[in-house]
PADRENVEX-607793 format. One line per 4 residues: their letters; for each residue y, x negated, z negated of C-alpha. Coordinates in Angstrom, 1 decimal. Example, Ala and Ser with C-alpha at 12.3 -4.5 7.8 and 13.67 -1.06 7.14 Angstrom:
AS	-4.5/-12.3/-7.8  -1.1/-13.7/-7.1
***
This chain:
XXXX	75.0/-109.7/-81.6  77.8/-109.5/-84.0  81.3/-109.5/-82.3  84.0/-112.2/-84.1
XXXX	87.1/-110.9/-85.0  89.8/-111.6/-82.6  87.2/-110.5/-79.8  88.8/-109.1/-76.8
XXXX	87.6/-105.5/-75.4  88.5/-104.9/-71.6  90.2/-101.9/-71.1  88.9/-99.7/-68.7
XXXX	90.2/-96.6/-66.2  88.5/-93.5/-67.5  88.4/-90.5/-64.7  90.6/-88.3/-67.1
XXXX	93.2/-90.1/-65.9  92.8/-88.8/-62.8  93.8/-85.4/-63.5  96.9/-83.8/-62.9
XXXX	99.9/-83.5/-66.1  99.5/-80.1/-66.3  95.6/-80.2/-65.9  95.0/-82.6/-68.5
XXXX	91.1/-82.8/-69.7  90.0/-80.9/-73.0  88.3/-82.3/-75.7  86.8/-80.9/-79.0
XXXX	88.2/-84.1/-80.8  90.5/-86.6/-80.8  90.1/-90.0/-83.2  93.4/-92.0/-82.9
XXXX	92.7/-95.4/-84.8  89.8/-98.1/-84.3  89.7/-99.1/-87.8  87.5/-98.7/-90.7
XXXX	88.7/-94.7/-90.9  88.7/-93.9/-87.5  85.5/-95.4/-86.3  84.0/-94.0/-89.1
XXXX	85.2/-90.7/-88.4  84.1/-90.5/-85.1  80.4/-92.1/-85.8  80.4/-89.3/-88.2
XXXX	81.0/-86.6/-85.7  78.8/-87.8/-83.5  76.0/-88.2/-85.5  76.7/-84.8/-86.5
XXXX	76.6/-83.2/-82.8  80.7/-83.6/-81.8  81.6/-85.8/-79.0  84.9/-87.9/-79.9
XXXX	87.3/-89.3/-77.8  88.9/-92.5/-80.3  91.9/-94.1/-79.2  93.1/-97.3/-80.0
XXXX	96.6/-98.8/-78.3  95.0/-102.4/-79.4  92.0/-104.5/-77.4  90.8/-106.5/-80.3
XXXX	89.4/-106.2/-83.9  92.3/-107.3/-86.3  92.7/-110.7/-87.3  92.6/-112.0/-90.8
XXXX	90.6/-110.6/-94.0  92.9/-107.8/-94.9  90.8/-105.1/-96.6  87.7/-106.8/-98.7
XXXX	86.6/-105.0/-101.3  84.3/-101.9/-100.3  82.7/-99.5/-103.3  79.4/-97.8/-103.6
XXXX	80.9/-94.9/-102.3  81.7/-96.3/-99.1  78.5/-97.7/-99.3  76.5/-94.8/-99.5
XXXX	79.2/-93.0/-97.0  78.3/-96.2/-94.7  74.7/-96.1/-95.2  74.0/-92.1/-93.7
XXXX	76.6/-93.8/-90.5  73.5/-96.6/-89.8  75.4/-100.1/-91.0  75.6/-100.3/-94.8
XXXX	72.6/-102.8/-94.8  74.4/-105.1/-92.4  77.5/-104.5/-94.5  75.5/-105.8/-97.8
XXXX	73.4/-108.3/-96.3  76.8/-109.9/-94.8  78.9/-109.2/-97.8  79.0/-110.8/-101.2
XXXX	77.9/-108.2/-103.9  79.5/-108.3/-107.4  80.1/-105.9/-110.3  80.9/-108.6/-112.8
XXXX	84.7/-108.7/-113.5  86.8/-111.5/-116.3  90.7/-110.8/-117.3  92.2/-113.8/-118.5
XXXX	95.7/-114.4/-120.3  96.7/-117.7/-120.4  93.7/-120.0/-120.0  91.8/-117.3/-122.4
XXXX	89.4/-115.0/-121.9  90.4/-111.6/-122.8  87.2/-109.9/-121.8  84.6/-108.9/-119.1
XXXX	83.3/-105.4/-117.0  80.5/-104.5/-115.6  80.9/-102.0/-112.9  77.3/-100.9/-112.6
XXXX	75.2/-102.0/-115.6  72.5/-99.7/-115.4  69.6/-100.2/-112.5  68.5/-97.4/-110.4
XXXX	71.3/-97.3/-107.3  70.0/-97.9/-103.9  73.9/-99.8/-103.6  75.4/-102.2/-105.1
XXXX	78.7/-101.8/-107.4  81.1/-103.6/-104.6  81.1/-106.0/-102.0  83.3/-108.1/-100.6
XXXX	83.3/-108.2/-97.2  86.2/-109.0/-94.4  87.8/-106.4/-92.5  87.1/-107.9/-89.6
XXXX	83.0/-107.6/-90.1  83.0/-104.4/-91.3  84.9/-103.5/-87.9  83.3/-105.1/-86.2
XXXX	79.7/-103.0/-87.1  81.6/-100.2/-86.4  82.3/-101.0/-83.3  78.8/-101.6/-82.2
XXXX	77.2/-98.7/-83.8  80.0/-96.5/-82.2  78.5/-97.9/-78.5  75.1/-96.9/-80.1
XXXX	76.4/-93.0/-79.5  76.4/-91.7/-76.8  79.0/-88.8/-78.0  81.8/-91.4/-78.6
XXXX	84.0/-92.3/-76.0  86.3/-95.1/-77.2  89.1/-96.1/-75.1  91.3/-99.4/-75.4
XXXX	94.6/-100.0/-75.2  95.7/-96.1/-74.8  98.6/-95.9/-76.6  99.9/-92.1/-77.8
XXXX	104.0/-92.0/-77.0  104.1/-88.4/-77.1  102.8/-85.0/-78.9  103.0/-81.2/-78.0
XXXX	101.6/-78.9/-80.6  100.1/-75.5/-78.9  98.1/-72.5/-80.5  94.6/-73.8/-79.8
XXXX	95.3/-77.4/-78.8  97.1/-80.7/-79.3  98.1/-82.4/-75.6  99.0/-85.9/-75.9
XXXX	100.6/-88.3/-73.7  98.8/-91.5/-73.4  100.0/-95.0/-72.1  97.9/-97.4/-70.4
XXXX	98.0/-100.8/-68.2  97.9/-98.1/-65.4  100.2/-95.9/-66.6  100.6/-92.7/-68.8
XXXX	98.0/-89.6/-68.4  97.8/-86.7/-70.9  94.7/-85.7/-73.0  94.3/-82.2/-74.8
XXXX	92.2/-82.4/-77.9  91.1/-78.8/-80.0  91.7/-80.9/-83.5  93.2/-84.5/-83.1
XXXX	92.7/-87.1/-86.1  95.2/-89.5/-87.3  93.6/-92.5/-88.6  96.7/-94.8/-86.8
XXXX	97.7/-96.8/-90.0  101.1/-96.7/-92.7  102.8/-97.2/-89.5  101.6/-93.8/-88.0
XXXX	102.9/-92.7/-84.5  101.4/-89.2/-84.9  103.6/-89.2/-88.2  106.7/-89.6/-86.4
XXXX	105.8/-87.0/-83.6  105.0/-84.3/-85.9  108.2/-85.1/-87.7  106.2/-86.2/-91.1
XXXX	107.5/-89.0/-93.8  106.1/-90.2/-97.0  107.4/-89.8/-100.1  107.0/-91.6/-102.6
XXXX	107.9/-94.7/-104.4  108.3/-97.9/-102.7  107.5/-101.5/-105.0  110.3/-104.7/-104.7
XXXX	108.1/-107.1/-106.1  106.0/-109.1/-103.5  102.5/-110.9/-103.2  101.1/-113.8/-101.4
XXXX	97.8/-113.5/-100.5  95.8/-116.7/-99.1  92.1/-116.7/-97.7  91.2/-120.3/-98.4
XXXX	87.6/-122.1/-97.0  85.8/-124.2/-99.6  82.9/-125.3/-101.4  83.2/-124.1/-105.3
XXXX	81.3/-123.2/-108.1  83.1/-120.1/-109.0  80.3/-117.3/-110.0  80.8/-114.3/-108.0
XXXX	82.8/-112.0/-110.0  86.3/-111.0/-109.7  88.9/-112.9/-111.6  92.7/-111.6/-113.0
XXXX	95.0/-113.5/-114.5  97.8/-112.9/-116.6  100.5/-115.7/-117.3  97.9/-118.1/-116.2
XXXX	98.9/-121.9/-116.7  99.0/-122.5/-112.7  101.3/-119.9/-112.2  103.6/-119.1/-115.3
XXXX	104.9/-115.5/-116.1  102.9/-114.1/-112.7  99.3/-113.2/-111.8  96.9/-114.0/-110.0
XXXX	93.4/-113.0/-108.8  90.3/-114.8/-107.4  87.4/-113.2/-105.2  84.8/-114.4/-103.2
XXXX	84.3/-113.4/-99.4  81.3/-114.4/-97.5  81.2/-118.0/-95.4  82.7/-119.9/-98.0
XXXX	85.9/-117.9/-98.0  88.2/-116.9/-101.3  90.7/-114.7/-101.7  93.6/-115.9/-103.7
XXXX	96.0/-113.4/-104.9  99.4/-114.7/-106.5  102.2/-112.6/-107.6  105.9/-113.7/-106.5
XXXX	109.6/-112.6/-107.6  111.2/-110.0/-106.2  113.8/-112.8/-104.8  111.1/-114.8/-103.4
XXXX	112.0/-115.9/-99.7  109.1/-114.2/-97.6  109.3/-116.8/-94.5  109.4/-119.8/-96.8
XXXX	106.9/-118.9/-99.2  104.5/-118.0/-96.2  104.7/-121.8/-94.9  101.3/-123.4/-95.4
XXXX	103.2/-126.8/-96.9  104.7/-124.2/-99.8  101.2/-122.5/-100.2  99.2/-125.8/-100.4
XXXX	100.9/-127.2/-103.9  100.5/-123.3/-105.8  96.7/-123.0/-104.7  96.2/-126.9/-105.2
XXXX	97.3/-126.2/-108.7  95.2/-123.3/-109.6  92.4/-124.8/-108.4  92.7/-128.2/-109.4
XXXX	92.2/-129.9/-106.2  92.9/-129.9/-102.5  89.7/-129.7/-100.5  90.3/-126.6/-98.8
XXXX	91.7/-125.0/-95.9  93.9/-121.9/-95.3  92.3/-119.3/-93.1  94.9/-116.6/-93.3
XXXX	98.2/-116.6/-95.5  100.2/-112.7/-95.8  103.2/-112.1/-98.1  103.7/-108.3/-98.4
XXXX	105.0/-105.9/-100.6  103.4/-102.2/-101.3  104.5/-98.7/-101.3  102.8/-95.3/-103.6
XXXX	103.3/-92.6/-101.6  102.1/-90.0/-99.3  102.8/-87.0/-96.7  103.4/-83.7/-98.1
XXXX	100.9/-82.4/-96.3  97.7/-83.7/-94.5  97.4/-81.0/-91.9  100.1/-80.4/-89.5
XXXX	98.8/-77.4/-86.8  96.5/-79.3/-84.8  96.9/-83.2/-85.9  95.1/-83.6/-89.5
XXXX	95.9/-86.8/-91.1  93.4/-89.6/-92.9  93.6/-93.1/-94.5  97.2/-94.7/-94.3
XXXX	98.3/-92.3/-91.7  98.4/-89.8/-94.6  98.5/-91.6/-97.9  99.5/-96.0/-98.8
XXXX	98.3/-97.6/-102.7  98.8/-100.5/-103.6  96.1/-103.0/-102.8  95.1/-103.2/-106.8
XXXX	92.0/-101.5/-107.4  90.7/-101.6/-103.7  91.9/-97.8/-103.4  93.3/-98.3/-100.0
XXXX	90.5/-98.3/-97.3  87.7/-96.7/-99.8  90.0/-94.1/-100.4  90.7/-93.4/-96.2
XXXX	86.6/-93.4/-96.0  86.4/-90.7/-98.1  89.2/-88.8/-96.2  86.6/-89.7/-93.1
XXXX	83.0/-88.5/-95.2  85.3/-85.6/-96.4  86.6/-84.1/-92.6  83.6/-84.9/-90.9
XXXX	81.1/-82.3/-92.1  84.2/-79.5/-92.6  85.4/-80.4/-88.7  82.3/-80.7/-87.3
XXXX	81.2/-76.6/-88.9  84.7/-75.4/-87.6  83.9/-76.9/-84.1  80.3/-75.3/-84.0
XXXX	81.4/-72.3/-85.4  79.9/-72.0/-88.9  82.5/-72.1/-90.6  86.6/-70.5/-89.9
XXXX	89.0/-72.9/-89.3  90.2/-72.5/-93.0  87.3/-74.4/-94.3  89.7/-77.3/-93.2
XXXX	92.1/-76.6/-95.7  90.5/-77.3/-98.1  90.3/-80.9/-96.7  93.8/-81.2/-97.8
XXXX	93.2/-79.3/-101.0  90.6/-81.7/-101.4  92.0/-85.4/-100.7  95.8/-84.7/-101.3
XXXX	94.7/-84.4/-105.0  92.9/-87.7/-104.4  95.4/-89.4/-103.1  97.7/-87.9/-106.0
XXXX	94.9/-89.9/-108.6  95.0/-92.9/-106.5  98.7/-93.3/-106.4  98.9/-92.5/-110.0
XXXX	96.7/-95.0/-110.9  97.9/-97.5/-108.8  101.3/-96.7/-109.8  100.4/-97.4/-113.6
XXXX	98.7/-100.8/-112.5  101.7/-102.4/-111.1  103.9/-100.9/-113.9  101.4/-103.3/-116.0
XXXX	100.9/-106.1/-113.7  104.5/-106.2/-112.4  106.7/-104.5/-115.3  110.2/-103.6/-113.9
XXXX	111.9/-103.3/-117.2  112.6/-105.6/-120.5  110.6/-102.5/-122.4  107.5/-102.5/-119.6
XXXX	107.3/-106.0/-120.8  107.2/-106.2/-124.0  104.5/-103.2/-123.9  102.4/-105.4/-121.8
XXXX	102.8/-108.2/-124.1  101.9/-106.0/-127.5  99.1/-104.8/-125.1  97.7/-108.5/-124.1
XXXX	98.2/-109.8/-127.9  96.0/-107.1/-129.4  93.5/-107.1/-126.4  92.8/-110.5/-127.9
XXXX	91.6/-109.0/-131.5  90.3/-105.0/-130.5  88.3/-103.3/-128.4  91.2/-100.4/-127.6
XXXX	93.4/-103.1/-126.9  91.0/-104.5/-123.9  90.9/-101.0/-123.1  94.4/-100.7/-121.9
XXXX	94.8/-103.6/-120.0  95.4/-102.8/-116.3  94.7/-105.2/-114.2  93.3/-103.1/-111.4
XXXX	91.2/-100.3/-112.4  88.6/-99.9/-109.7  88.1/-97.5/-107.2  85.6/-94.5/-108.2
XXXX	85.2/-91.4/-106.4  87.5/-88.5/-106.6  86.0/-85.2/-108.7  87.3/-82.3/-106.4
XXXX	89.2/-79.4/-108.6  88.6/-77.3/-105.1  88.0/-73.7/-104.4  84.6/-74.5/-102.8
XXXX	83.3/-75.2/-106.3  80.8/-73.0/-108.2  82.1/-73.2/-111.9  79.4/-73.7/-113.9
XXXX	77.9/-70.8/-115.9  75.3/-72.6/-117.8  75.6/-75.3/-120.4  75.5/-78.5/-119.7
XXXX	75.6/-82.0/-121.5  75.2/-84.1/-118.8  74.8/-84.9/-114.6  77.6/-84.7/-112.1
XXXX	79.4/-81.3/-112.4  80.7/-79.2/-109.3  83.2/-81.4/-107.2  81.9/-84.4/-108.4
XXXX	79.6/-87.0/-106.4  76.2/-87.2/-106.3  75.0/-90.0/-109.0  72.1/-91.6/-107.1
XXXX	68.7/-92.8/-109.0  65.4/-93.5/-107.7  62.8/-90.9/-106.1  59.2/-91.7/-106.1
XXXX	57.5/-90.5/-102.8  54.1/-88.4/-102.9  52.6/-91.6/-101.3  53.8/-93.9/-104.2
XXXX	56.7/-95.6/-101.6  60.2/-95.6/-103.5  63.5/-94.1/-102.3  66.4/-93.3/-103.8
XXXX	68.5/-89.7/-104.0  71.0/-91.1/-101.7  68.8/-91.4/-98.9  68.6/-87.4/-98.7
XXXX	71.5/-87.5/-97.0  70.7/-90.0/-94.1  70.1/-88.1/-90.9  70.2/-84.6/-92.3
XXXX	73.7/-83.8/-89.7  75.6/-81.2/-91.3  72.8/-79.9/-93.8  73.4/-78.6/-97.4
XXXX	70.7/-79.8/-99.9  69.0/-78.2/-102.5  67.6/-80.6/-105.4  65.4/-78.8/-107.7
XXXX	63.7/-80.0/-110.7  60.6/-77.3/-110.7  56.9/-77.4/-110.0  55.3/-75.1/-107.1
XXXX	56.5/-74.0/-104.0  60.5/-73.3/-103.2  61.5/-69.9/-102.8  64.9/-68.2/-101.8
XXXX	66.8/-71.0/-100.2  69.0/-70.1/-97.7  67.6/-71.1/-93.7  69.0/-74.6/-92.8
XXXX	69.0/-76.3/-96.5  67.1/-79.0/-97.1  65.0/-79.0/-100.3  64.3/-81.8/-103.0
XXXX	61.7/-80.8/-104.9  61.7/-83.3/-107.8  58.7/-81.8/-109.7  55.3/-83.2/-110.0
XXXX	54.4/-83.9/-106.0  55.7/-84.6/-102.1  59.1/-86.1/-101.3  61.2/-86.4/-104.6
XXXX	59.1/-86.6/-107.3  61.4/-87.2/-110.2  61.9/-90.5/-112.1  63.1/-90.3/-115.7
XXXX	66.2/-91.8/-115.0  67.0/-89.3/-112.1  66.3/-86.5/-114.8  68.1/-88.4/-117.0
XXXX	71.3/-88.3/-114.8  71.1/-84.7/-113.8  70.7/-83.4/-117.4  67.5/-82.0/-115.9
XXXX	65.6/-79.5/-117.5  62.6/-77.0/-115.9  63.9/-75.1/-113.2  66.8/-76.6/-113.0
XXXX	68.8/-77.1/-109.3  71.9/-78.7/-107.7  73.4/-77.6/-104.3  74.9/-80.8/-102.7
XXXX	77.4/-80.6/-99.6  77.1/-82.7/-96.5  78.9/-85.2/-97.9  76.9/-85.7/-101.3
XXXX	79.3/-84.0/-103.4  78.1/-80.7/-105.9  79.2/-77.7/-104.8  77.1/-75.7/-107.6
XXXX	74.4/-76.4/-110.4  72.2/-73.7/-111.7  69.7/-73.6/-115.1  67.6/-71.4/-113.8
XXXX	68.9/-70.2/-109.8  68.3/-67.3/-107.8  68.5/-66.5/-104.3  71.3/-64.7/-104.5
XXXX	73.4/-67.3/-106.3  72.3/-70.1/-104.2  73.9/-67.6/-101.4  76.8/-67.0/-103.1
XXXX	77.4/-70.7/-103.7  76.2/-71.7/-100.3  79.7/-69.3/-99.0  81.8/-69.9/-101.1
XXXX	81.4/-73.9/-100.1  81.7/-72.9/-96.7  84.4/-70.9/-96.9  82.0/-67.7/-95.5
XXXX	83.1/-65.4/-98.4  86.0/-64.6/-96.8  87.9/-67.5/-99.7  90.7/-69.8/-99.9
***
């Protein structure tokens, strides 16, 4: 049964509490954070062998929508955890979008035209759902342990452990955790212990956002206005959410008085006028404003940092929480090698290496959205002007409208990379994400590439367009054979996608990214590959 958001969770003694301050109990990991990052992190480890001790210094599941929009990525990322279906069958799915200025269309995107994805482009979904999955597929795992209203209030960083001091409704205990995750939010406590700050740039201009209920005929795409005619000089967006729920977007001045503009009978008349009548009701109304920015670095000794903790975007593009679950699908299968001992400890770096530059992109681009959105300068507007007249009468005009740009997944310029050798037109190259596409099964069922990675725990994967039997691949890959029988067989558009040609192969990480791609591969440079993505060759 699904929990509601706002649902209590009792808080319970645990018997580490029992022990003695300087005896405190030892851990392999440590999650602090029950939200979308955290849980997902530690459903991640589990499934991949690591007990995890999450912390949260709440009892609930958050109120009000707050992140909606969720990618394919996350999808796909959500999907090898055990709860993207619910997520999709719950969520609205779109990949239609419409910029207006004025009452005018400008134009309209498709996000994912072509078929062949086992996910859709985007849903929109509630926070509060997506949480609240988590939550129950976390009590689905045995090897999570997730604890209440434990609150850390203290750090203290040692050689091969992080002890923390906990407070609870029966006082404070200390934990000791090999690796401890911070997944605790732009408000980080672990930020402050280690002594950490963003930096950055921080945005004046401010936004209201109001989740209204009614009945409408809006189509389910995602809407963006500039200088519409229900809210002169600003802009605004519209997106569905599931049980009749819309998310209304309006952009405010810089001057605008944040308790006043937050009072439902000042709310009312601005949505009333954009959509033309009054039959709805408010389910949540937020005014905030938005920072760019991020820590200098992601690991500090034993504390890494993920999602908010380590990096904040503005909400424009859904980069925020899509961007945290790749931080998660990134660590997991890197933590989880360290921890069994596959891999040294500096396979972790590259975790920073890895999403700092991510976050970098992310802030950048949501950094040039609000420049266009919200222009801070008498030139920045004109531009945007010049830009919206000709996106009227040419194609490259449309093209530089930025109204958003959507979230995609980061391409990894990261030591664990193979550079390619061969020559290639087309298909995902190393540090990129898999592209998924349909497989066709030996036994005529359908599946799709993506769902190679769906209980495989902390397995490389070798997909190799050949006929015959595999030979040479390293003990503990898994093997796609997408020649002319058994699990794989390839579709055209799956060939089509990965450039395919006889003999070709791909070595995917854990987490569906490339780490190599080979025209015709040996054994020996599927091994070399295989270290250097697992930092075994003595690299980085």
């Amino acid at each position: 049964m699904t929990l509601p958001f706002g649902t209590q969770f009792g808080y319970r003694r645990h018997p580490d509490q029992d022990r003695s301050a300087g005896n405190p109990a030892e851990h392999p990991v440590i999650v602090i954070g029950a939200g979308p990052v955290g849980l997902s992190l530690a459903i991640d480890l589990a499934q991949r062998g690591q007990p995890t001790v999450l912390l949260d210094d709440a009892d609930r599941i958050g109120e009000g929508s707050r992140a909606i929009c969720f990618s394919k990525r996350s999808l796909e990322y959500w999907d090898r955890l055990g709860v993207a279906q619910r997520m999709v069958n719950k969520g609205v799915v779109w990949s239609v979008g419409k910029i207006f200025h004025g009452a005018d269309q400008l134009y309209q995107f498709n996000l994912l035209p072509e078929p062949g994805h086992k996910m859709p482009a985007f849903i929109n979904l509630q926070q509060f759902y997506a949480e609240a999955y988590l939550v129950e597929r976390a009590a689905q795992l045995p090897g999570i342990d997730l604890r209440w209203r434990n609150k850390v209030v203290a750090l203290q960083q040692r050689n091969d452990q992080a002890v923390l001091t906990i407070e609870t409704p029966d006082g404070p205990y200390r934990l000791a955790g090999r690796y401890v995750v911070a997944c605790d939010g732009a408000r980080s406590s672990l930020r402050r212990l280690v002594g950490a700050d963003f930096r950055g740039q921080q945005f004046e201009d401010q936004f209201l956002i109001a989740d209204v209920r009614m009945t409408a005929e809006f189509p389910t795409e995602r809407w963006f206005w500039f200088d519409p005619p229900f809210h002169a000089g600003r802009s605004a967006l519209l997106h569905r959410q599931p049980d009749d729920i819309w998310r209304i977007d309006l952009q405010l001045g810089r001057d605008a008085d944040p308790v006043a503009e937050k009072l439902p009978e000042n709310v009312r008349p601005r949505i009333a006028r954009m959509l033309g009548h009054n039959a709805f009701e408010f389910v949540w109304i937020s005014l905030y404003k938005f920072q760019c920015r991020r820590m200098d670095q992601f690991i500090h000794d034993r504390v890494i940092f993920a999602g908010d903790a380590a990096h904040q975007v503005s909400p424009f593009g859904a980069r925020g929480a899509n961007s945290g679950l790749e931080d998660a699908e990134n660590l997991a299968w890197k933590l989880a090698r360290v921890l069994k001992g596959s891999s040294p400890e500096r396979l972790l770096e590259s975790y920073h290496i890895e999403r700092s530059a991510a976050a970098d992109e992310n802030i950048r681009e949501s950094t040039r959205s609000t420049d266009f959105m919200a222009p801070s300068s008498h030139q920045e507007a004109r531009l945007r002007q010049a830009v919206l007249a000709l996106a009227r009468h040419t194609e490259f005009g449309k093209r530089m409208i930025n109204g958003g740009r959507l979230s995609v997944p980061s391409v990894y310029d990261t030591p664990l990379s193979t550079r390619d050798t061969d020559s290639w037109r087309g298909g995902p190259p190393p540090g990129a994400s898999i592209m998924d596409a349909p497989l066709r099964g030996a036994d005529g069922g359908s599946a799709f590439l993506s769902d190679a990675f769906v209980g495989t725990g902390n397995r490389f994967t070798l997909l190799e367009f050949a006929n015959g039997a595999t030979t040479g691949v390293p003990a503990g890959v898994g093997v796609i054979s997408a020649g002319a029988g058994g699990f794989g067989a390839a579709s055209e558009l799956l060939r089509q996608r990965y450039d395919a040609s006889p003999g070709a192969a791909y070595l995917f990480r854990p987490d569906g990214y490339v780490a190599a791609r080979f025209r015709h591969p040996t054994p020996a440079a599927i091994d070399a590959a295989l270290a250097r993505a697992t930092a075994t060759d003595g690299g980085l």
